[in-house]
C-alpha positions as CSV (number, residue, x, y, z in Angstrom):
1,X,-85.2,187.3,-23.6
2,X,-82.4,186.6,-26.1
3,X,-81.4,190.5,-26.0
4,X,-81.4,190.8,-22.0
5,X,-78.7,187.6,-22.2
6,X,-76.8,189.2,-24.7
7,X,-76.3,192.5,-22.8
8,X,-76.5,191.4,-19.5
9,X,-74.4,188.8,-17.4
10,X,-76.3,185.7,-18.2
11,X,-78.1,185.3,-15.0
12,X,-81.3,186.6,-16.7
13,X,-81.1,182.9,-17.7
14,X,-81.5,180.6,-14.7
15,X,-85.3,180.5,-14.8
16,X,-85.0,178.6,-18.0
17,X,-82.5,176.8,-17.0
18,X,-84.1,175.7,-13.8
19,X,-87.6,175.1,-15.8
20,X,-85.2,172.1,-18.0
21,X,-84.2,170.8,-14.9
22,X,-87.4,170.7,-13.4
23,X,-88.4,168.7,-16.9
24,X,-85.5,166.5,-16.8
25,X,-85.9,165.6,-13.2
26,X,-89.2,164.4,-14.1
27,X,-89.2,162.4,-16.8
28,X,-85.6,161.2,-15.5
29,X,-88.1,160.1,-12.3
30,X,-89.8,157.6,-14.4
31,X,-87.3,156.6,-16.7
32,X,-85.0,156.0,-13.1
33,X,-87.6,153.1,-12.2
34,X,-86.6,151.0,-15.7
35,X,-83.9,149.2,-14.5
36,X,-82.8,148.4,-17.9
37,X,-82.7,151.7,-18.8
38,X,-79.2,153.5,-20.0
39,X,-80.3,157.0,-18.5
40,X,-82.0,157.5,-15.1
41,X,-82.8,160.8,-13.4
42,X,-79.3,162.5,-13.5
43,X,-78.7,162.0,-17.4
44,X,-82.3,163.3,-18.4
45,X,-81.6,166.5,-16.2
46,X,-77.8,167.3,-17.5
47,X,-79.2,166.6,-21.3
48,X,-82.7,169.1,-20.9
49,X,-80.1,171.4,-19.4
50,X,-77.8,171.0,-22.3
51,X,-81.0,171.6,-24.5
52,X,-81.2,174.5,-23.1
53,X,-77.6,175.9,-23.2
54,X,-77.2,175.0,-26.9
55,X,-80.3,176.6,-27.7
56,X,-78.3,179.7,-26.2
57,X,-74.9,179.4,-27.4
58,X,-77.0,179.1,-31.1
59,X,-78.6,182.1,-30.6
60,X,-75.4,183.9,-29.3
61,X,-73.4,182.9,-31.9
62,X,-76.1,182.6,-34.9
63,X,-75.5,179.4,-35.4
64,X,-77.9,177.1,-35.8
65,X,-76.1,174.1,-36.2
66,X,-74.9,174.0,-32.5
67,X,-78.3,172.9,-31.8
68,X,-78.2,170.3,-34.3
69,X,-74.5,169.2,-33.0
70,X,-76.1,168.6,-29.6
71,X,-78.9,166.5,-30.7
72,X,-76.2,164.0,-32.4
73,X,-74.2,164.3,-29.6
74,X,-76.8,163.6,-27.4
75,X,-78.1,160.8,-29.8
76,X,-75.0,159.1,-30.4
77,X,-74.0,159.0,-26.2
78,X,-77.4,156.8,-25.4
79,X,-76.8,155.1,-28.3
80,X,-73.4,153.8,-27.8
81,X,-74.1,153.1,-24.5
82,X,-76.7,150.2,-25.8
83,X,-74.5,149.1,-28.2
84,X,-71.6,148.5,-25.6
85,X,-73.5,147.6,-22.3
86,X,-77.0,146.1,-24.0
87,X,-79.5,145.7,-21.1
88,X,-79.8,142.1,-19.1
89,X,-83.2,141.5,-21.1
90,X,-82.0,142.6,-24.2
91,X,-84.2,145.5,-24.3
92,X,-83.0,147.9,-27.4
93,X,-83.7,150.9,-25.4
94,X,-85.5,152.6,-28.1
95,X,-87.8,154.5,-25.4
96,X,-84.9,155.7,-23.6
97,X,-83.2,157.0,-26.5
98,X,-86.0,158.7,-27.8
99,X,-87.4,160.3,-24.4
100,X,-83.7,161.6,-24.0
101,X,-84.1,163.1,-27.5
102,X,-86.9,164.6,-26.8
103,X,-85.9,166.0,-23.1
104,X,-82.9,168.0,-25.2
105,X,-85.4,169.4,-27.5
106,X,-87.9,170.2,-24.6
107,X,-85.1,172.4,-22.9
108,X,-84.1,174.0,-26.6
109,X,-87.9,174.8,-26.7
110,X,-87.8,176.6,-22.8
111,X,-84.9,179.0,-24.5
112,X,-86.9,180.0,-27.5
113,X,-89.7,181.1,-24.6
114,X,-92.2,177.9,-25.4
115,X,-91.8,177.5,-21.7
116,X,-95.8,176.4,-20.9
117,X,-95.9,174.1,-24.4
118,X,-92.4,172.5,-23.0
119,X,-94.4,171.6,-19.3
120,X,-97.0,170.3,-20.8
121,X,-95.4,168.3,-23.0
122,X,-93.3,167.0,-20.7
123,X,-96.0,166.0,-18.2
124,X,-97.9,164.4,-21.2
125,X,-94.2,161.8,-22.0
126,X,-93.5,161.1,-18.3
127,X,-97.8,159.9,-18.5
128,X,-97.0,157.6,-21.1
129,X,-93.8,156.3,-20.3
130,X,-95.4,155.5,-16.9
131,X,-98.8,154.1,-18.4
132,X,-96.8,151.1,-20.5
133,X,-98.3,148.4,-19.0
134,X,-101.8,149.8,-19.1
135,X,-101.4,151.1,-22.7
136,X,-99.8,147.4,-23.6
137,X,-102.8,145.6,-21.9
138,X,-105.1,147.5,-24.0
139,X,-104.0,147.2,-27.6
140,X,-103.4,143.2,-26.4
141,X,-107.7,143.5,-25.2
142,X,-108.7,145.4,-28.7
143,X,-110.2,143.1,-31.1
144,X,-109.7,143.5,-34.6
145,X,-113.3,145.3,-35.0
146,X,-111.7,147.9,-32.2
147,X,-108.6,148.7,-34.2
148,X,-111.1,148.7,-38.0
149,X,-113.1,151.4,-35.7
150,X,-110.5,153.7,-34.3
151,X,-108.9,153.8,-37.8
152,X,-112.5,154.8,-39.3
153,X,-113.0,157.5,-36.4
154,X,-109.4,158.8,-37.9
155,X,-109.4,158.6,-41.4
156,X,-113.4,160.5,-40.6
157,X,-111.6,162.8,-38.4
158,X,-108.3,163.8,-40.1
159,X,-109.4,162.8,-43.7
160,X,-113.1,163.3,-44.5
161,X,-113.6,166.6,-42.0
162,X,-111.2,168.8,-43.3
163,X,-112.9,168.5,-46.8
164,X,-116.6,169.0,-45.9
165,X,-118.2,172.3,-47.0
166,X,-118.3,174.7,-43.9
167,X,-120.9,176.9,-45.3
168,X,-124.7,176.6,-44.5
169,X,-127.2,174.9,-46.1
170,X,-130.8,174.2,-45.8
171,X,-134.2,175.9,-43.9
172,X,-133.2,178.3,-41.5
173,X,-129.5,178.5,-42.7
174,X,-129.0,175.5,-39.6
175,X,-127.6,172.9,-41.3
176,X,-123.4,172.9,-42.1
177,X,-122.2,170.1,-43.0
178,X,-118.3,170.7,-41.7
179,X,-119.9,171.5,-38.1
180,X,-122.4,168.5,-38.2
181,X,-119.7,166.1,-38.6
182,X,-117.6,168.1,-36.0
183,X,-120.1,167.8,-33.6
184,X,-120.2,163.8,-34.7
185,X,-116.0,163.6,-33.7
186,X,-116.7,165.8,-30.6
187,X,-119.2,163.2,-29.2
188,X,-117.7,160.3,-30.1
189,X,-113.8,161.5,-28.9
190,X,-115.6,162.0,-25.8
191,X,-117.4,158.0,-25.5
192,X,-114.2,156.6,-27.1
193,X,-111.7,158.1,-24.3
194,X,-114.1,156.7,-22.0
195,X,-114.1,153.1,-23.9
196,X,-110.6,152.9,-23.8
197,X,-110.0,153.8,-20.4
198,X,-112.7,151.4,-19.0
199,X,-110.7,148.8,-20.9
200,X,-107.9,150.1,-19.3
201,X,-108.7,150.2,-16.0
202,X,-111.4,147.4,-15.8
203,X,-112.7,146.8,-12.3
204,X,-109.4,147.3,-10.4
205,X,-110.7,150.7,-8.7
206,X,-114.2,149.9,-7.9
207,X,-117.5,151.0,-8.7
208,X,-117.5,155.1,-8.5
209,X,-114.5,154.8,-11.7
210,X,-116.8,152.2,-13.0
211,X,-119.8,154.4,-13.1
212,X,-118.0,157.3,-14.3
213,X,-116.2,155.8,-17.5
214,X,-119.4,153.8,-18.3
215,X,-121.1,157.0,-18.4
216,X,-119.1,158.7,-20.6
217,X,-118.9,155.7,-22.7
218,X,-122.7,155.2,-22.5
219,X,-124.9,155.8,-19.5
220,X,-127.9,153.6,-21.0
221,X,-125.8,150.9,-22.3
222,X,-124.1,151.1,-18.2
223,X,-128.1,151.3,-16.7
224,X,-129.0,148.0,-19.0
225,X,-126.1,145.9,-18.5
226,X,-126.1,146.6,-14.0
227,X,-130.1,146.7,-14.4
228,X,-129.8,142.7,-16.0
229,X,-127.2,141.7,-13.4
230,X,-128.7,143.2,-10.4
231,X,-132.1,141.0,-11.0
232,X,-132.6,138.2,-8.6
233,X,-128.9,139.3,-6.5
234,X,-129.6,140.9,-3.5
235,X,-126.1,141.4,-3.4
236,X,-125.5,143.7,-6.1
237,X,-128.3,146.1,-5.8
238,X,-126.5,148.5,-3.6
239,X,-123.3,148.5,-5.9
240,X,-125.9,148.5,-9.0
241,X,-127.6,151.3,-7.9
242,X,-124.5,153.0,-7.0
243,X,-123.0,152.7,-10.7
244,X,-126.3,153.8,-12.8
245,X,-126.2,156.6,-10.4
246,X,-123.0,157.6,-11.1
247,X,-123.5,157.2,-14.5
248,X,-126.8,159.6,-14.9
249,X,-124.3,162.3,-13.1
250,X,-121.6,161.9,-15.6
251,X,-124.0,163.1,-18.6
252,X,-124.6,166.6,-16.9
253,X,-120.6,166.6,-16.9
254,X,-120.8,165.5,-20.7
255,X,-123.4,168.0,-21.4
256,X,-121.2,170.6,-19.7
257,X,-117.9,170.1,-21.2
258,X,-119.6,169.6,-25.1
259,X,-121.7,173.3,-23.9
260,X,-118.3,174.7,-23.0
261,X,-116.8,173.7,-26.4
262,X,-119.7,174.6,-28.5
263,X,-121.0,177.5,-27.3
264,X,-119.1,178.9,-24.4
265,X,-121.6,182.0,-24.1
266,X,-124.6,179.2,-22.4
267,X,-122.1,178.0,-20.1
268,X,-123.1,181.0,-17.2
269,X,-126.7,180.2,-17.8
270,X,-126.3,176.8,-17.8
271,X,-123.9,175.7,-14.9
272,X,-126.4,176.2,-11.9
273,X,-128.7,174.1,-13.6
274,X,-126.0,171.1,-14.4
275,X,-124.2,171.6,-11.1
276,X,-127.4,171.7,-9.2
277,X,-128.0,167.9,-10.5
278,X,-124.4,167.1,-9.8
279,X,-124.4,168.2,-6.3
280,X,-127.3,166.7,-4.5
281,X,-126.8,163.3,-7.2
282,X,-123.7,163.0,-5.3
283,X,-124.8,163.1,-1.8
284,X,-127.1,159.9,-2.8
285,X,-124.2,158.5,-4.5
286,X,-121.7,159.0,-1.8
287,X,-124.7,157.5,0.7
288,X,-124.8,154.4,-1.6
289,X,-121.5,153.4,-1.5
290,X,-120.9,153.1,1.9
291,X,-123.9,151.4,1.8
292,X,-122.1,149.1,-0.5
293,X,-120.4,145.8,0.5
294,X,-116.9,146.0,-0.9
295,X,-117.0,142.2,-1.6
296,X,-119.8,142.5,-4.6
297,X,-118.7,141.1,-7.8
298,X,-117.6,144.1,-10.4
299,X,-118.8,143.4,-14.0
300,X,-117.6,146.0,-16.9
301,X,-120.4,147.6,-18.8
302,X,-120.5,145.8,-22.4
303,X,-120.5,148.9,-24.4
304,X,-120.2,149.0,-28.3
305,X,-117.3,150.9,-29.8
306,X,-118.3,154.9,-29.9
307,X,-116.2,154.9,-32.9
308,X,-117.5,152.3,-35.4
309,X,-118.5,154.3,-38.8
310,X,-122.1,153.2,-37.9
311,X,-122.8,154.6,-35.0
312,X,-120.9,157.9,-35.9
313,X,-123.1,158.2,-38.7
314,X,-126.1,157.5,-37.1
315,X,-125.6,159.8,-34.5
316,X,-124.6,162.3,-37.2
317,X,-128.1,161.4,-39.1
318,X,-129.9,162.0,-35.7
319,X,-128.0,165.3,-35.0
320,X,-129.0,166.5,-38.3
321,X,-132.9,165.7,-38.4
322,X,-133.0,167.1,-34.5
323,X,-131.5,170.2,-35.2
324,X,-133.8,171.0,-38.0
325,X,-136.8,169.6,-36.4
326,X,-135.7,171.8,-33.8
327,X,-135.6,174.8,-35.9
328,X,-138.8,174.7,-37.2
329,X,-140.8,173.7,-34.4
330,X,-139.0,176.4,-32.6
331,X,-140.6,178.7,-36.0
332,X,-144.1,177.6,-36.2
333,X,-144.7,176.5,-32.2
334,X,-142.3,179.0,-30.6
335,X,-141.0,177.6,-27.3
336,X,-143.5,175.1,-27.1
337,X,-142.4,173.2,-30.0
338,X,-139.0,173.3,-29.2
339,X,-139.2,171.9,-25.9
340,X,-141.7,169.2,-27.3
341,X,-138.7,168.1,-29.5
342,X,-136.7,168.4,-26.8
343,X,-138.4,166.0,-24.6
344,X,-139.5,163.3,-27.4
345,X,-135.6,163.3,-28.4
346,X,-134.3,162.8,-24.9
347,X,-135.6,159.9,-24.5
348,X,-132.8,158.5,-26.6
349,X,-129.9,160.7,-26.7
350,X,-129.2,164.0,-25.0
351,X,-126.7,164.5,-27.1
352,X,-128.3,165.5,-30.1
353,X,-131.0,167.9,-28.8
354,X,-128.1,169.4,-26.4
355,X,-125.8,170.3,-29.7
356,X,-128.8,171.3,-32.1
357,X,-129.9,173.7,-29.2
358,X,-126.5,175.1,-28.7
359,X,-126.7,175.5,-32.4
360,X,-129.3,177.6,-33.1
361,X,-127.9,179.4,-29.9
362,X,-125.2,180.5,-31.9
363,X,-127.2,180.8,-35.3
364,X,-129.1,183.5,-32.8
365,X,-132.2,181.8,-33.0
366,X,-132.6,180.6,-29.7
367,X,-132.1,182.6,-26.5
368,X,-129.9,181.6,-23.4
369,X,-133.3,180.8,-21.3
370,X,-134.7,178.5,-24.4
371,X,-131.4,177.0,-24.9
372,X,-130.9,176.0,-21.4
373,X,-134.6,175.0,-20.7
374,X,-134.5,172.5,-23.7
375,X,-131.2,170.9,-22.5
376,X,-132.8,170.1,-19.1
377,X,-135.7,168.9,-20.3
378,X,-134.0,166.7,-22.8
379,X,-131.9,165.4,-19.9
380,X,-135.0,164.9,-17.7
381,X,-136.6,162.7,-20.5
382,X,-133.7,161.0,-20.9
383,X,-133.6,160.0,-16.9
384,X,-137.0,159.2,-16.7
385,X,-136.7,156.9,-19.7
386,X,-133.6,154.9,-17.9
387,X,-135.4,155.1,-14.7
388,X,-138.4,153.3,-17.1
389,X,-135.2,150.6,-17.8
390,X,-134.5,150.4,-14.7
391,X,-137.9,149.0,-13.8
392,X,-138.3,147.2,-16.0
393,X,-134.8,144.9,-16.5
394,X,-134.1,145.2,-12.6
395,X,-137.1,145.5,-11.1
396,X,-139.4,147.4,-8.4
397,X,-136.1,146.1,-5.6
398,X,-133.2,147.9,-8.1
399,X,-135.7,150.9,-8.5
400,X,-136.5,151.9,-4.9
401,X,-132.5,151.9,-4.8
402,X,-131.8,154.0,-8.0
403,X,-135.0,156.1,-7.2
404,X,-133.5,158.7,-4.3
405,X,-130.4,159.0,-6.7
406,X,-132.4,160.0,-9.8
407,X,-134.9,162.4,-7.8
408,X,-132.3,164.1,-6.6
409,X,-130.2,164.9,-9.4
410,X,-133.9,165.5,-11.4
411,X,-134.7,167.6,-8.3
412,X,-130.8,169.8,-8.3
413,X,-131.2,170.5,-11.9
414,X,-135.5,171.5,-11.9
415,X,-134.1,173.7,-8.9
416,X,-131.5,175.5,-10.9
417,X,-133.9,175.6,-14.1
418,X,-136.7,177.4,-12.2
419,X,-133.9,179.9,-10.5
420,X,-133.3,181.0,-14.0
């Protein structure tokens, strides 16, 4: 790119240069609606821009330092301009200054040829700009056990991970202990974006959000907590229903976004059956809701923190013990065994069973058909037993409501099993 400027006219350029001001436009967009902000939509384009032409002028004339001028330049403008004009509420206009920094070294990056990183970086800013008073609202609702979790789920993440032993250990060669406690951060990343954004978002966009956060949170803790409220309230059995619904669809998306991360080569085998379950699951669904009176009271699913070091290591225990249950049962009882495990284990957590398979998928102990067969039966046990809960906390009235939703999402994914 560099060489065509240099021996060319220059015009080889204006794609990048358009590409910052498409960047600065956009984060300008957001940073226009601040009214005590120094720089608005103009100033964020002209400074990605300017990025972008001292990135060039550098390169032109080897000098390095031009792209360092510019940043001060650019730093000490938005500065100054706080200093001598501070905003009506006193506001420091640290954001500002930084997003503007950051918009010059976004357009620098477009000229070095980082052109997608640059996009989706500055997609990811303009989010979080616009997201302050959600993002503020939710480190105001965490409680100090929240904050002692999250910083356990890091220090485990970024501290204790990069220093476990990936090498294999055990019967079978199944057990690592570096991809056991990946597995542990992959599953609970997963439930804690969903905590957070359910305490994020609450109950302001009704039940089909509601349903799908709580079920990537939890969709037995969401089943328990709708089941209890929905006894004795006519009212709330339609919206009820509706949620744990949702909420049983949301694990086949859980199971296939972990399958598509852990062993990508199952994913072919394994989509009709998940998307059979999530396609006729959401006809029901979609029949329930406008079933459902839009006056029934919302309540939040009272989930536990995915992250607490407990249930991280518990889950990692139960990952552990499954996949080498799995292994030998899979040994001495062939299929048979496997798919025993595979349905006493479901009944608590598809999660585990769903990873071990994957596995000793990988390991090349299990084949695509016994991989995929023990997933869906694990998830099949693992509906039956909420649909057990169901009965049992909310009653035969919650049940006949939940029961279409659950046969058909059992009957879309038995469908796409026998297919196979």
């Amino acid at each position: 790119m560099e060489t065509g400027f240099l021996q060319g006219n220059g015009i080889e350029a204006l794609p990048q240069f358009l590409t910052s001001l498409a960047i600065g436009l956009l984060i300008g967009l957001e940073r226009e609606r601040n009214p005590s902000a120094k720089a608005g939509l103009r100033t964020f384009a002209l400074v990605a821009m300017f990025g972008t032409l001292s990135a060039l002028l550098a390169t032109k004339l080897g000098s390095p330092w031009l792209l360092i001028a510019g940043l001060l330049a650019v730093a000490g403008m938005i500065i100054a301009a706080y200093i001598n004009n501070p905003g009506e509420e006193n506001d420091p206009g640290t954001t500002t200054v930084v997003a503007l920094l950051f918009s010059y070294g976004l357009g620098a990056m477009i000229w070095y040829g980082l052109v997608k990183l640059a996009v989706m970086l500055a997609v990811g800013v303009t989010a979080l700009l616009y997201f302050k008073p959600e993002l503020r609202g939710l480190s105001q609702r965490l409680t100090r056990r929240d904050l002692a979790a999250v910083l356990q789920f890091s220090v485990l993440t970024f501290i204790v991970l990069p220093v476990l032993p990936d090498q294999n250990y055990g019967p079978y060669d199944a057990f690592n202990p570096h991809h056991a406690w990946l597995m542990v951060v992959l599953i609970s990343g997963i439930s804690l974006a969903g905590y957070a954004a359910l305490h994020v978002v609450g109950t302001r966009y009704g039940a089909p959000l509601l349903g799908f956060l709580g079920g990537l949170v939890s969709s037995t803790a969401t089943t328990m907590i709708y089941a209890k409220h929905s006894k004795g309230n006519q009212a709330m059995l339609n919206l009820a229903a509706s949620v744990i619904v949702i909420a049983g669809m949301v694990v086949l998306l859980r199971l296939l976004v972990v399958s598509a991360v852990v062993a990508f080569g199952a994913v072919p085998r394994l989509l009709p059956v998940l998307a059979g379950g999530l396609l006729l699951g959401l006809i029901v669904a979609l029949y329930n809701w406008r079933k459902m009176s839009n006056a029934t009271e919302l309540y939040i699913p009272e989930t536990s923190n995915p992250a607490e070091l407990h249930t991280a290591i518990s889950f990692g225990l139960l990952y552990v013990v499954v996949l080498l249950g799995s292994a030998w049962m899979a040994d001495i009882a062939g299929s048979q065994g496997l798919y025993a495990v595979a349905l006493v284990s479901g009944l608590t957590d598809v999660d585990a069973i769903t990873l071990s398979s994957l596995r000793l998928f990988n390991l090349g102990q299990l084949s695509e058909h016994q991989t995929v067969t023990a997933i869906a039966l694990a998830f099949l046990s693992n509906l039956a037993f909420k649909f057990g809960m169901v009965i049992f906390i909310g009653g035969w009235s919650l049940a006949r409501h939940v029961a279409a939703g659950f046969a058909a999402i059992a009957c879309g994914v038995l469908v796409g099993l026998f297919a196979l």
